[in-house]
Residue frames as qw, qx, qy, qz and C-alpha x, y, z in Angstrom:
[[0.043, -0.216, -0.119, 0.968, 148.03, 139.51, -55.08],
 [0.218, -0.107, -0.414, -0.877, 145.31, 139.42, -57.46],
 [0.434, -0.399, -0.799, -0.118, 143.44, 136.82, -55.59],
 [0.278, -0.247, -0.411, 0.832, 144.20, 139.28, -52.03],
 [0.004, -0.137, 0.072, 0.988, 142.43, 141.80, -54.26],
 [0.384, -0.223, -0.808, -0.388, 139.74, 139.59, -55.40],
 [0.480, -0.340, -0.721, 0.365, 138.77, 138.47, -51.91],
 [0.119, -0.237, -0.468, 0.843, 138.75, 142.09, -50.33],
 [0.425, -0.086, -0.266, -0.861, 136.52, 143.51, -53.20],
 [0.529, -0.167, -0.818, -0.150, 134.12, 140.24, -51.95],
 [0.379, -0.250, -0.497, 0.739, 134.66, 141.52, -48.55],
 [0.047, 0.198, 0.038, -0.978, 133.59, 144.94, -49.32],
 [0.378, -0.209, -0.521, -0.737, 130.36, 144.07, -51.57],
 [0.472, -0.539, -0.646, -0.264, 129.02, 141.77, -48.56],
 [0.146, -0.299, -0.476, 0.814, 129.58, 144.36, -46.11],
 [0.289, 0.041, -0.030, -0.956, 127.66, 147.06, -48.08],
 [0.376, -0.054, -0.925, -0.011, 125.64, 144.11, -48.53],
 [0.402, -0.334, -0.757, 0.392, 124.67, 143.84, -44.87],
 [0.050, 0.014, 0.098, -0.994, 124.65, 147.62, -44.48],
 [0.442, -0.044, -0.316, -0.838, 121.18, 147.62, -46.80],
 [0.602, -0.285, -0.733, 0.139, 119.68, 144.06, -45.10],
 [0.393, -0.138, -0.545, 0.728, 120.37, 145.83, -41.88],
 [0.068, 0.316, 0.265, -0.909, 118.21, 149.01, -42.80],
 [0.479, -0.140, -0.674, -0.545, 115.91, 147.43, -44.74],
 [0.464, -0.242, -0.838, 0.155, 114.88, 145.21, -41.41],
 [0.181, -0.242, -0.382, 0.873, 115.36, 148.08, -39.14],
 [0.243, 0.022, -0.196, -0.950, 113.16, 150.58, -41.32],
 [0.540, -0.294, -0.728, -0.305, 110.61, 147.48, -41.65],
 [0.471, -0.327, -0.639, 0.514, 110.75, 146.97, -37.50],
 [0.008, 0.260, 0.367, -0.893, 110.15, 150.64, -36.81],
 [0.337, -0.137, -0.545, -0.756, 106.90, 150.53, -39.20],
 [0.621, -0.388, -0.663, -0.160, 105.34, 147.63, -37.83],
 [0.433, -0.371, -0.515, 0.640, 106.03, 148.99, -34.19],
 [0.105, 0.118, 0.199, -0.967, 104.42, 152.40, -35.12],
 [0.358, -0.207, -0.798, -0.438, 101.78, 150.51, -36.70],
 [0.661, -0.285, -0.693, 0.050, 101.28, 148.67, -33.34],
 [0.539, -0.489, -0.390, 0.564, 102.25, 151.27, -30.61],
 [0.132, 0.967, 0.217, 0.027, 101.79, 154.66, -32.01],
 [0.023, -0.927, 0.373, 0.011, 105.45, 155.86, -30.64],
 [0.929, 0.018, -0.305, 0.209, 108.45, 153.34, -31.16],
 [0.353, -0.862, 0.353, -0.085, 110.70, 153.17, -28.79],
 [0.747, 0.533, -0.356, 0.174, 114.40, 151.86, -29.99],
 [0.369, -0.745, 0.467, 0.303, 117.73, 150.93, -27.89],
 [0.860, 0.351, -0.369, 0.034, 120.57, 149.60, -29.98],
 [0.743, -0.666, 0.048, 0.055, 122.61, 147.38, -27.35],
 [0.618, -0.422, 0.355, 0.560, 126.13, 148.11, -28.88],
 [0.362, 0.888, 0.269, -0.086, 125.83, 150.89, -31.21],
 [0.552, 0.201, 0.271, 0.763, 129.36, 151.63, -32.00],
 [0.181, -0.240, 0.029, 0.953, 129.68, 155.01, -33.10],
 [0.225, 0.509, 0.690, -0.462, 126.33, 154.79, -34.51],
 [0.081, 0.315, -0.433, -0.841, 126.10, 155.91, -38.06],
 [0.047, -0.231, -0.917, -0.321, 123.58, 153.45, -39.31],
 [0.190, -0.577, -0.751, 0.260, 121.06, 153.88, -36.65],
 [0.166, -0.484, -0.184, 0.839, 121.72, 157.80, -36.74],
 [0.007, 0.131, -0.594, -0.793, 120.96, 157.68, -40.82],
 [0.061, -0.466, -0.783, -0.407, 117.93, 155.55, -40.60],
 [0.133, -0.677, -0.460, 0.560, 116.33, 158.01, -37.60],
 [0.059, 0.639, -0.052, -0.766, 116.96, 160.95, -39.79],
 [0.159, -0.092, -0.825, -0.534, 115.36, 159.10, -42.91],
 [0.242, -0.500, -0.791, -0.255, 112.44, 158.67, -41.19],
 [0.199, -0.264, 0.139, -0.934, 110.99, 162.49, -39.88],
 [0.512, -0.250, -0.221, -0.792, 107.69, 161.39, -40.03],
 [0.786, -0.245, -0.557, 0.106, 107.81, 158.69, -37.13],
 [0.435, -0.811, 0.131, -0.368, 107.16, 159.47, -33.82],
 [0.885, 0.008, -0.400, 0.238, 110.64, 157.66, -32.29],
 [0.319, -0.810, 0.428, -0.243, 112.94, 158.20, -29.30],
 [0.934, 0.178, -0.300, 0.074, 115.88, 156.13, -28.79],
 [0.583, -0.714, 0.379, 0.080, 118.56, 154.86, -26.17],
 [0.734, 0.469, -0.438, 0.224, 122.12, 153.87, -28.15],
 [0.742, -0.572, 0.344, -0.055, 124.50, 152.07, -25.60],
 [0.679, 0.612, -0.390, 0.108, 127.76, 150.92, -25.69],
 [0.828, -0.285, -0.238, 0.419, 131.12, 149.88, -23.74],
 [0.532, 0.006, 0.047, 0.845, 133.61, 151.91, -25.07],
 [0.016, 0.841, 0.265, -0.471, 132.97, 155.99, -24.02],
 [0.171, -0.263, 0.457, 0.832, 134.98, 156.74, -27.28],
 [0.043, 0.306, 0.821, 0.480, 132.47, 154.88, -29.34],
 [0.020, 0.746, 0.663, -0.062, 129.74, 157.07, -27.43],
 [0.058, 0.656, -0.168, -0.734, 131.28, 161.19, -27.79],
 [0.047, -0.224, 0.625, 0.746, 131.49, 160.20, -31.33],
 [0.027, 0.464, 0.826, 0.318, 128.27, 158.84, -31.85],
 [0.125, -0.825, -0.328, 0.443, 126.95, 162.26, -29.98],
 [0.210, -0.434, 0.468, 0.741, 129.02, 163.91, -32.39],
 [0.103, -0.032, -0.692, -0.713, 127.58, 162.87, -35.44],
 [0.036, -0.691, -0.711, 0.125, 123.82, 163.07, -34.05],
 [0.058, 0.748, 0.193, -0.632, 124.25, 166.71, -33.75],
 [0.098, -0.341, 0.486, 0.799, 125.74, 166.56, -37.34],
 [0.104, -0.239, -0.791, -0.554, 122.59, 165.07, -38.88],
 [0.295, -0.187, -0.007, -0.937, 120.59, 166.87, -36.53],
 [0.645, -0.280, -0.686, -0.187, 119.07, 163.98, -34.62],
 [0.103, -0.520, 0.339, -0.777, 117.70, 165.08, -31.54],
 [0.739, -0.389, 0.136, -0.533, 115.72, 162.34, -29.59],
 [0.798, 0.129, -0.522, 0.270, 118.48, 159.96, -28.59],
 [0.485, -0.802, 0.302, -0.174, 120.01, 159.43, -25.57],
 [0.689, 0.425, -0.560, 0.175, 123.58, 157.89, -25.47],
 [0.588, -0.673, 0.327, -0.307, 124.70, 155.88, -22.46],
 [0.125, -0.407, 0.894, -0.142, 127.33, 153.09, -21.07],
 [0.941, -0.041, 0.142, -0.304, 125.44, 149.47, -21.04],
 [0.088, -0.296, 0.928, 0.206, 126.65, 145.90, -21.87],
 [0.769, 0.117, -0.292, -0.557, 124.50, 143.94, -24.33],
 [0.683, -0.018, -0.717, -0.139, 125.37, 140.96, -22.80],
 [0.011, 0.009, -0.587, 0.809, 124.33, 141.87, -19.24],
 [0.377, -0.361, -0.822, -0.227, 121.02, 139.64, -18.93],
 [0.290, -0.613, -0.519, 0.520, 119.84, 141.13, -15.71],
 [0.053, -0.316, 0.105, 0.942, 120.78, 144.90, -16.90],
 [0.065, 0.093, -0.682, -0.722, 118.98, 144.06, -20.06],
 [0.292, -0.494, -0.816, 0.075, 115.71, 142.65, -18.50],
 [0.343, -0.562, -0.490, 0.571, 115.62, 145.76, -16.85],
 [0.284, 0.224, 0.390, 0.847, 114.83, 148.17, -19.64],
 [0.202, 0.745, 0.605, -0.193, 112.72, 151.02, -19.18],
 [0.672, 0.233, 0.178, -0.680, 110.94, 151.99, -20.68],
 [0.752, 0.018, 0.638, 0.165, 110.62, 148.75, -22.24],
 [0.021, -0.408, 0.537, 0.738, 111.64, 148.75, -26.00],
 [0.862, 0.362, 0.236, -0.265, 109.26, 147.92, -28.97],
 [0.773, 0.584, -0.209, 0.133, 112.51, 147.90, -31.34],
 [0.674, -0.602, 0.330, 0.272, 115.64, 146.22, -29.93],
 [0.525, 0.672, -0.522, -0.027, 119.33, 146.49, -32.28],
 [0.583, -0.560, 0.512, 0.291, 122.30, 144.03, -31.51],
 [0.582, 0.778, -0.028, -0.233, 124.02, 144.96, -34.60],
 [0.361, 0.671, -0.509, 0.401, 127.70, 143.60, -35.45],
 [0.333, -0.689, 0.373, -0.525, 127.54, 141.58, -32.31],
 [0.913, 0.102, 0.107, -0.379, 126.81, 138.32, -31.91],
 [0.858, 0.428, -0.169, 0.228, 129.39, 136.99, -34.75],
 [0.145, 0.711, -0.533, 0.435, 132.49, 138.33, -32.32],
 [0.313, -0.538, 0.679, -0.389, 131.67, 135.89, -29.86],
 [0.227, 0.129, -0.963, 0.064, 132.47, 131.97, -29.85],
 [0.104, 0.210, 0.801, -0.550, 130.47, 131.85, -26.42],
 [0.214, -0.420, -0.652, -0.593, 126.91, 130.97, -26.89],
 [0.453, -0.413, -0.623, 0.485, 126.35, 131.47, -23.09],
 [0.134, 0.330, -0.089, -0.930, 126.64, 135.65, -23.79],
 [0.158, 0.038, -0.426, -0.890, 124.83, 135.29, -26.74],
 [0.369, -0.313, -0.849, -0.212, 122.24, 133.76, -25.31],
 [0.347, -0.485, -0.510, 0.619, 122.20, 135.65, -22.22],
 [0.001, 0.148, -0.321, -0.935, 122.07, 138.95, -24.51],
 [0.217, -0.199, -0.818, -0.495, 118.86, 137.39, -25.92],
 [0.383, -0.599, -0.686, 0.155, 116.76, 136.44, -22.78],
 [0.148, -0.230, -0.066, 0.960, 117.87, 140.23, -21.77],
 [0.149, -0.125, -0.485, -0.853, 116.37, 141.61, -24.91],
 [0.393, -0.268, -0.763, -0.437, 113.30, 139.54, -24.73],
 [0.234, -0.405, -0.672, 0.574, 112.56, 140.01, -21.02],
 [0.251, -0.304, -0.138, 0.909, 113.74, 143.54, -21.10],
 [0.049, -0.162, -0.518, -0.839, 111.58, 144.21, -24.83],
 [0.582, 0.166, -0.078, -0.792, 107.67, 145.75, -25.07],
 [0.532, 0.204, 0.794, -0.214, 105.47, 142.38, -25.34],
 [0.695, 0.592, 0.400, 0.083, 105.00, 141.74, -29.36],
 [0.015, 0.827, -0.396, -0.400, 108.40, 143.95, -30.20],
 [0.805, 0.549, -0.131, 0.185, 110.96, 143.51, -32.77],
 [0.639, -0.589, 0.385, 0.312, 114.87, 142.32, -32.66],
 [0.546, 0.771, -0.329, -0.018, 117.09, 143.25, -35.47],
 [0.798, -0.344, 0.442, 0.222, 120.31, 140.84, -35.20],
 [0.727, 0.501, -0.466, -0.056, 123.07, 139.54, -37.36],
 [0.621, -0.379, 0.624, 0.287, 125.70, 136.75, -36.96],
 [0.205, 0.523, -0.770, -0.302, 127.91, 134.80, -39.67],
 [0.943, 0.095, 0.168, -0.271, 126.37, 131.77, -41.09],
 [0.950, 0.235, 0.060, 0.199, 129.47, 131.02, -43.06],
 [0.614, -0.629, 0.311, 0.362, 133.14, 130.95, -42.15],
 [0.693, 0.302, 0.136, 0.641, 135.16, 131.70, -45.81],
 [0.415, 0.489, -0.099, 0.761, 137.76, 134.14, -45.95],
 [0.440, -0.772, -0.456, -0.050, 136.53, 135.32, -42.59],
 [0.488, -0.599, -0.026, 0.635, 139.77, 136.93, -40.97],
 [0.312, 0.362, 0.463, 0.747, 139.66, 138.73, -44.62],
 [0.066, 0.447, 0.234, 0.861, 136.76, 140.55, -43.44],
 [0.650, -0.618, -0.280, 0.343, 137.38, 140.95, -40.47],
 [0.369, -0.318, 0.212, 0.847, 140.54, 143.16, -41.59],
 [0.041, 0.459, 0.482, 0.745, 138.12, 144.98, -44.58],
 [0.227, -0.752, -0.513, -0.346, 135.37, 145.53, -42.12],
 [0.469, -0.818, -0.178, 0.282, 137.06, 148.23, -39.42],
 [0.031, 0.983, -0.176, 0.035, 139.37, 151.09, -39.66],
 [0.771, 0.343, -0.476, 0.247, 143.01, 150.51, -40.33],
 [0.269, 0.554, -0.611, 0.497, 143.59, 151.64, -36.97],
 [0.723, -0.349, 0.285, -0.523, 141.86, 149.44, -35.17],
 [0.042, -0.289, 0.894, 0.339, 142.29, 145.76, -34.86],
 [0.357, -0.024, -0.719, -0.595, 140.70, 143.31, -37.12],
 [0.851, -0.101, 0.011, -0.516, 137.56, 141.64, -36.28],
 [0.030, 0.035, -0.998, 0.036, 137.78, 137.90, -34.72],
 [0.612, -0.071, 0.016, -0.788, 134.35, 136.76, -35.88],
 [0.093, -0.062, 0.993, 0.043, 132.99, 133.55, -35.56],
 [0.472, 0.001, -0.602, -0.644, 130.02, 131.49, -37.40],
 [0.375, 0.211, 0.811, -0.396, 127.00, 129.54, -36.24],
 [0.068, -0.405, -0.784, -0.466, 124.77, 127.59, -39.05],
 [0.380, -0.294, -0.112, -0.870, 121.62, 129.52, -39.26],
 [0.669, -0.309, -0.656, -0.163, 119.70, 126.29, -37.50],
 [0.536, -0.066, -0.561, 0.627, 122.24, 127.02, -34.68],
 [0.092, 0.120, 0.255, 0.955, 121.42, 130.46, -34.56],
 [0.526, -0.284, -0.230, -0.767, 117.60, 130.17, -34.52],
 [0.597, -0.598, -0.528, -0.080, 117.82, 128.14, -32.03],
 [0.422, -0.207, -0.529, 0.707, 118.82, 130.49, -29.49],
 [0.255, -0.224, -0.110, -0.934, 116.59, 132.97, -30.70],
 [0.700, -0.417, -0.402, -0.417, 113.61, 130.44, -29.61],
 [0.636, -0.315, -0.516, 0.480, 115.23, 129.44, -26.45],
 [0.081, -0.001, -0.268, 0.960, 115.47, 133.08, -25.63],
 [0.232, 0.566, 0.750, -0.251, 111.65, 133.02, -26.23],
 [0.258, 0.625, -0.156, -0.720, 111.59, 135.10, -29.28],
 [0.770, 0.258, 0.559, 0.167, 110.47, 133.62, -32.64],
 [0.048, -0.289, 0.446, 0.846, 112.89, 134.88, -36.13],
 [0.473, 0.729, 0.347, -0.352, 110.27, 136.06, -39.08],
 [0.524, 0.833, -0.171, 0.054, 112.54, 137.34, -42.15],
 [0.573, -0.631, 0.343, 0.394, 115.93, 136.53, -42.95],
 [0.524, 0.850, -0.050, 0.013, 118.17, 138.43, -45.37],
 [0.770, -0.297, 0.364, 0.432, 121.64, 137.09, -46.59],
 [0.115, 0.568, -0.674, -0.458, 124.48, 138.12, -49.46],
 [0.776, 0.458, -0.285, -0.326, 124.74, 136.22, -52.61],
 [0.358, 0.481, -0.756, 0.261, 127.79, 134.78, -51.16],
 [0.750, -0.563, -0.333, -0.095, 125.56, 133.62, -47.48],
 [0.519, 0.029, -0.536, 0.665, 128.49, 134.97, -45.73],
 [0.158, 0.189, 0.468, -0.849, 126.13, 137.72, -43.24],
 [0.171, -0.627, -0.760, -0.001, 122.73, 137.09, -41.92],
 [0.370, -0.142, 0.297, -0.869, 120.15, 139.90, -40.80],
 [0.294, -0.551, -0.754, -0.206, 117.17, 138.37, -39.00],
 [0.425, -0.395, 0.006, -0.814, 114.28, 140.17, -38.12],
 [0.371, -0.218, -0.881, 0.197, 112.47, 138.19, -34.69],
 [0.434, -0.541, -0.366, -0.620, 109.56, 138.58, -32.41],
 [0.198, 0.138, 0.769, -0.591, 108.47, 138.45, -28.79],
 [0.098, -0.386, -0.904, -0.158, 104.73, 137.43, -28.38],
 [0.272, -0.570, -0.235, -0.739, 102.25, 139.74, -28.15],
 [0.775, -0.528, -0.270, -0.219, 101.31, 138.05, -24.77],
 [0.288, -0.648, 0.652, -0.268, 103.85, 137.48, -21.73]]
């Protein structure tokens, strides 16, 4: 029991963990893209209900941004429309997509300078999606944008938090790991090159920050 209890608090620190990594990268990405493009233009490709993305937008007035949040599940989008009006975020648009719909994703317009896939990645085994998800992005992204990502470099206590990191009435995360080497390569095979990564103390969640080329 005590160890159970151990383990979840562990669970819980590198979630909140990730949380700050996650909007640290993000907040960085939408700088350097108003920096470079005057207006940034954001999608996240599986935005969940969309609390992160809704917090940093309404942290950051003074940035000219507009943004497309996308999901599967039409629950995960009323609620995330829901809690925009509660924090008063008004330049979003919320729509159906699939982030691992390479063709769909290629086809972005306007093109993004700042792309999310947040909380994605590590749920699937298949490197085929997650690779396909990539070349999407990178087609689909603003020439010299930014990709915010995570996955799971390391594989302890994983089905632990998996069951910490979602609502009891959902079910648990099945996540799965890929060494960071693994990992960066598919980011270069997708033609995008990673810049910054930020891990827990424990290395159990990655954020990387990654590039397209300024050029085609």
């Amino acid at each position: 029991m005590e160890n159970d209890i151990r383990l979840e608090d562990v669970g819980w620190k590198v979630l909140r963990q990730r949380q700050v990594n996650l909007e640290k990268l993000l907040m960085q990405a939408i700088r350097a893209a108003a920096a470079e493009f005057g207006a940034v233009r954001l999608i996240d490709l599986a935005v969940g209900t969309g609390r992160l993305v809704l917090s940093t937008l309404r942290s950051m007035p003074e940035q000219d941004i507009t943004a497309v949040l996308q999901d599967t599940d039409p629950t995960h989008l009323d609620q995330g429309r829901q809690l925009a009006n509660q924090l008063g975020v008004t330049r979003v648009r919320f729509q159906l997509g699939d982030a691992f719909d390479e063709r769909e994703l290629g086809r972005m317009a306007p093109p993004p300078n700042v792309v999310l896939a947040a909380g994605l990645y590590e749920l699937t085994p298949d490197d085929t999606k997650v690779l396909a998800s990539l070349r999407g992005a990178a087609a689909g992204m603003a020439p010299g944008g930014w990709l915010i990502y995570t996955d799971q470099p390391h594989h302890d206590h994983l089905e632990m938090i998996g069951r910490v990191a979602v609502p009891r009435e959902e079910s648990p995360w099945a996540m799965h790991r890929r060494l960071v080497g693994e990992m960066d390569a598919l980011i270069e095979t997708a033609g995008l090159s990673r810049l910054e990564r930020e891990t827990d103390e424990y290395g159990l969640f990655c954020v990387g920050l990654a590039r397209r080329a300024t050029t085609s």
